[in-house]
C-alpha positions in Angstrom: 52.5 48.1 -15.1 50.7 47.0 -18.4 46.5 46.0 -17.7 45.3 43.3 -20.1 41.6 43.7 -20.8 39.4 41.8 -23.0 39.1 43.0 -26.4 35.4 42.9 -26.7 33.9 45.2 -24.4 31.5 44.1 -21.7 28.0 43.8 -22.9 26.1 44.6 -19.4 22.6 42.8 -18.8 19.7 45.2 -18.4 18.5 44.9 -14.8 15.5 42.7 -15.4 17.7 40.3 -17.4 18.2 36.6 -15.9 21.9 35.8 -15.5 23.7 32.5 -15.1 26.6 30.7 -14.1 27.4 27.3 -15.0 30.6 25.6 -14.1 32.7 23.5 -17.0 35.2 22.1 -14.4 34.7 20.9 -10.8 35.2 24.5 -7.9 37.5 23.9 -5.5 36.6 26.5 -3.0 38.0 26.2 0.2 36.7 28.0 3.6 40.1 28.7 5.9 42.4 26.8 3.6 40.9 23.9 4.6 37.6 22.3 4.2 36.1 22.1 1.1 33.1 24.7 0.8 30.1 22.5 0.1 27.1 24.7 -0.6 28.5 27.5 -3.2 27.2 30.9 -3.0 27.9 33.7 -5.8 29.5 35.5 -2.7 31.7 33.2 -2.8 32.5 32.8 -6.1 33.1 36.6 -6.3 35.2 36.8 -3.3 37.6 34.5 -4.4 37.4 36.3 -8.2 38.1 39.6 -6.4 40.8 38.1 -4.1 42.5 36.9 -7.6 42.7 39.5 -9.5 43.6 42.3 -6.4 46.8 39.5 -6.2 47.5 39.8 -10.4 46.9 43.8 -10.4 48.3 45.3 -7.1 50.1 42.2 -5.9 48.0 41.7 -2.6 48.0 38.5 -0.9 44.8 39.4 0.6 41.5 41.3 0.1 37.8 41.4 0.9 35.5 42.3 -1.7 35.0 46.0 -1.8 31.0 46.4 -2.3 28.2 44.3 -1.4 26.9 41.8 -4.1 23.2 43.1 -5.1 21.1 40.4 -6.9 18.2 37.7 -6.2 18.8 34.0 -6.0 16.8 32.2 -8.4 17.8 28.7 -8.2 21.6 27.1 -7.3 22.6 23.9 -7.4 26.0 22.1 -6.6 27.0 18.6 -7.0 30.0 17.1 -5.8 32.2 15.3 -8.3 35.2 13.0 -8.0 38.3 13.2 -10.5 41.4 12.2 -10.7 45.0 14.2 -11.8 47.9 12.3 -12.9 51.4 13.3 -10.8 54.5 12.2 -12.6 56.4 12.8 -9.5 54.7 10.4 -7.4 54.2 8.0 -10.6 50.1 7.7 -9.2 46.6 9.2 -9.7 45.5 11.7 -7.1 42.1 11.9 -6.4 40.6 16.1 -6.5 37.3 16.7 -5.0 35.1 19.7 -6.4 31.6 20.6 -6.9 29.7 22.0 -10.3 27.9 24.4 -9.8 24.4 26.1 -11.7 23.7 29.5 -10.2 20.4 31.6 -11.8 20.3 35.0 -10.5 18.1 38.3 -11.4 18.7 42.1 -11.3 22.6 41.3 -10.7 24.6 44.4 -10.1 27.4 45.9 -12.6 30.0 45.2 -10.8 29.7 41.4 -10.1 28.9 41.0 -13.3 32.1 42.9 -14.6 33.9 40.6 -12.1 32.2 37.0 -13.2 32.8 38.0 -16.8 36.7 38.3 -15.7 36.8 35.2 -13.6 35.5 33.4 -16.9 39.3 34.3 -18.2 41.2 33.2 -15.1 38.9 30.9 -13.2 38.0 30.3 -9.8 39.3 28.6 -6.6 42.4 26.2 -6.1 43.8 24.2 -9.0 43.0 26.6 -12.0 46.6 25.8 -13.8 45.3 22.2 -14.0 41.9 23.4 -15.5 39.7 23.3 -12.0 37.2 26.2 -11.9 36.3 27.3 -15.2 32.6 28.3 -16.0 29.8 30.3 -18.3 28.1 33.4 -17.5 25.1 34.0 -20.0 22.6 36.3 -19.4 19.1 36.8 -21.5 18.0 33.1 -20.5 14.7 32.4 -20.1 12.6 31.1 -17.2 10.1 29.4 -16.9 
């Protein structure tokens, strides 16, 4: 089995450095398949990323995040939005509820930051073919 990896490597943040997420598209993060996960945590977001790409690399169904997330909570924010996808089938608009997201965090470990950085390739959540869950990781923003 052929990996693809990006071709620019991985610039890591130093520990002191201030990372952030922002999301492009509505997340559609689900809790149980079913309801709609409200208040998104990076846990989250990283479980799901992790859950992902152990399905594309060693064809698991499912998986729990293998280490424990190390970073501190700055600020979050999620907002829900509203939007609409257009089904030929049905001949109708169907109505997709998300939320966007702004995580800040600080002192984020390697290995979630390795895994966001992927995740801003394949997404996040349900509906990624139809362009649901993209986002931005930046780090070196200032606070203030």
């Amino acid at each position: 089995v052929e990996r693809v990896y990006p071709l620019n490597p991985i610039v890591r943040p130093k520990k002191f450095d201030v990372v952030s997420l922002v999301s492009l598209t509505p997340f559609i993060l689900k809790q149980s398949n079913r309801k709609l996960i409200k208040e998104i945590t990076l846990e989250d977001i990283l479980s799901s990323l992790y859950k992902r790409r152990a399905f594309f690399e060693e064809g698991k169904a499912h998986a729990k995040l293998s280490f424990a997330p190390s970073y501190k909570l700055l600020s979050s924010k999620s907002n829900y939005q509203k939007t609409f996808r257009r089904s030929d089938a049905q001949g109708k608009k169907i109505p997709v509820e998300g939320y966007s997201v702004e995580l800040m965090v600080k002192e984020l470990d390697d290995k979630s930051y390795a895994l966001l950085k992927y995740g801003e390739t394949v997404a996040v959540g349900n509906d990624t073919v139809r362009g649901y869950g993209r986002f931005l990781v930046e780090f070196g923003v200032d606070v203030c």
